[in-house]
C-alpha positions as CSV (number, residue, x, y, z in Angstrom):
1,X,-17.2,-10.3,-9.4
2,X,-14.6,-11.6,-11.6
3,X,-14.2,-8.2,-13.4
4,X,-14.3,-6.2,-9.9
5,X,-11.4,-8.1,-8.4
6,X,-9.2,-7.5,-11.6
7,X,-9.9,-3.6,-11.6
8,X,-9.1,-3.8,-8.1
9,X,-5.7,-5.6,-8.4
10,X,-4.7,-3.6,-11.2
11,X,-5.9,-0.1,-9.4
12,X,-4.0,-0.9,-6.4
13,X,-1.1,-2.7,-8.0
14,X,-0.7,0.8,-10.1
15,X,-0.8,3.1,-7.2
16,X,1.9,0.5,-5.1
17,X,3.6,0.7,-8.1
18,X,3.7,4.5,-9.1
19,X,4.7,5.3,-5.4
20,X,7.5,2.9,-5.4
21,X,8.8,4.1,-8.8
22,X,8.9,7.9,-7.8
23,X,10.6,7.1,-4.9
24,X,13.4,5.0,-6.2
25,X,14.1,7.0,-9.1
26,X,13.3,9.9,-7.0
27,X,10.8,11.8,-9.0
28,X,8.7,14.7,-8.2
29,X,4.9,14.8,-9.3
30,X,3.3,17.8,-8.1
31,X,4.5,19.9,-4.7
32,X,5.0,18.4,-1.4
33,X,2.0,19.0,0.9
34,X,2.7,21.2,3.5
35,X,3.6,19.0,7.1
36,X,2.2,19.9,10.9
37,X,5.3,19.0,13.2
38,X,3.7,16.0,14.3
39,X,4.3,14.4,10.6
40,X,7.7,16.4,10.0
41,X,8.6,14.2,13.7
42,X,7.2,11.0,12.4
43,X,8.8,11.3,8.8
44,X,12.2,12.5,11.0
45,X,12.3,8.6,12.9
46,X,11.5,7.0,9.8
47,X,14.2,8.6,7.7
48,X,16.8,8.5,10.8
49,X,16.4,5.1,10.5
50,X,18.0,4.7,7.3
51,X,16.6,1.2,6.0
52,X,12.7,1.3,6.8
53,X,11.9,3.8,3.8
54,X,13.1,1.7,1.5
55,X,11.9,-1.7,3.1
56,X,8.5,-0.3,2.4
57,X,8.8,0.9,-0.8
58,X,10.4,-2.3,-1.8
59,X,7.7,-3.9,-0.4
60,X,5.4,-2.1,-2.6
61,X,7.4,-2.4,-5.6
62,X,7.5,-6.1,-5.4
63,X,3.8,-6.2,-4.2
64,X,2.9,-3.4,-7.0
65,X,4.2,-6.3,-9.4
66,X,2.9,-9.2,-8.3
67,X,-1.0,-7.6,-8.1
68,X,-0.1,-6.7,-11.4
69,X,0.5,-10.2,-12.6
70,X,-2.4,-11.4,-11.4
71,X,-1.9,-15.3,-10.8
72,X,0.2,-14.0,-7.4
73,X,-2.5,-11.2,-6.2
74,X,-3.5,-13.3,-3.1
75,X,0.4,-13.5,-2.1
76,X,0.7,-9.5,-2.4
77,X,-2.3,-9.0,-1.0
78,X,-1.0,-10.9,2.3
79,X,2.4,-9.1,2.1
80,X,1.1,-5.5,0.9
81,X,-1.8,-5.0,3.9
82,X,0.4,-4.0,6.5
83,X,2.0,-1.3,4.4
84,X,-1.7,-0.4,3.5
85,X,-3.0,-0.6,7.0
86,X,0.2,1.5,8.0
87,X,-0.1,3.9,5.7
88,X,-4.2,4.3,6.3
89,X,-3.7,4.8,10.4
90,X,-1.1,7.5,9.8
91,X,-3.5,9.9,7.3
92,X,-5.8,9.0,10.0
93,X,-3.5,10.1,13.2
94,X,-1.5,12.7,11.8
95,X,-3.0,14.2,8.1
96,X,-6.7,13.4,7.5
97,X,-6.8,15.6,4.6
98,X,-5.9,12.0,2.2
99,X,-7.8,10.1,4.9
100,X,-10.8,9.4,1.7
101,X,-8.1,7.8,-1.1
102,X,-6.1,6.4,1.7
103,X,-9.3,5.0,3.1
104,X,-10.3,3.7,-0.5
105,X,-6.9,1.6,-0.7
106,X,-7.2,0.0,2.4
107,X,-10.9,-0.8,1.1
108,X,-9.9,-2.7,-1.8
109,X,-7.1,-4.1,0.3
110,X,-9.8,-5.7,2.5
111,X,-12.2,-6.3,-1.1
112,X,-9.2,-8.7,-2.2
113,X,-8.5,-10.3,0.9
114,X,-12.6,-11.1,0.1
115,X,-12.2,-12.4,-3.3
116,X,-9.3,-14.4,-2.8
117,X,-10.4,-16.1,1.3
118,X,-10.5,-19.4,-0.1
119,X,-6.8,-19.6,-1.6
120,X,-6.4,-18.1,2.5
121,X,-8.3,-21.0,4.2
122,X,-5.7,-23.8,4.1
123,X,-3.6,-21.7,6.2
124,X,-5.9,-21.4,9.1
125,X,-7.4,-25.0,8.6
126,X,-6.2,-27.4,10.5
């Protein structure tokens, strides 16, 4: 178990990571999929909106980072799954052609929620 939760971390701390990175620095790996209008209208309000973009991929940077260094994992776990949970319900709305990798994220998402429940338990006690 111990082994599965640190390939988990690291794969999804990578991937956070790797999409933050591109963004910031604003490098281009591989073509832009082709988008219906629905997704060219939703990408149009988040862009307008000229801070959310980079909220999230700040969000994953920092959380990227911190599932990297392993002794914070259940804090980006917490702070990374609504960005994860986001990003899983649009493929599923509006492009379900990355629904399956999108899919896996959110998986391990919910695996390290799993591993880590009992650093989460003394905020629900009471």
């Amino acid at each position: 178990m111990k082994i599965a939760v640190i390939i988990a971390r690291v794969l999804l701390g990578v991937m956070f990571l790797f999409g933050a990175i591109t963004y910031f620095f604003n490098i281009k790996v591989g073509e832009m999929p082709k988008m219906s209008a629905d997704q060219t209208t939703f990408m149009a309000g988040v862009m307008a909106s000229k801070y959310l973009m980079t909220l999230i991929k700040g969000t994953e940077l920092v959380s990227g980072i911190l599932l990297l260094i392993g002794r914070t994992a259940p804090l980006a776990a917490i702070l990374i799954f609504p960005v994860t949970l986001n990003i899983f319900l649009y493929h599923a709305f509006l492009g379900p052609e990355q629904l399956p990798m999108v899919g896996a994220m959110l998986l391990i998402n919910l695996f390290l929620f799993y591993a880590y429940r009992h650093k989460y338990l003394p905020i629900i006690a009471k």
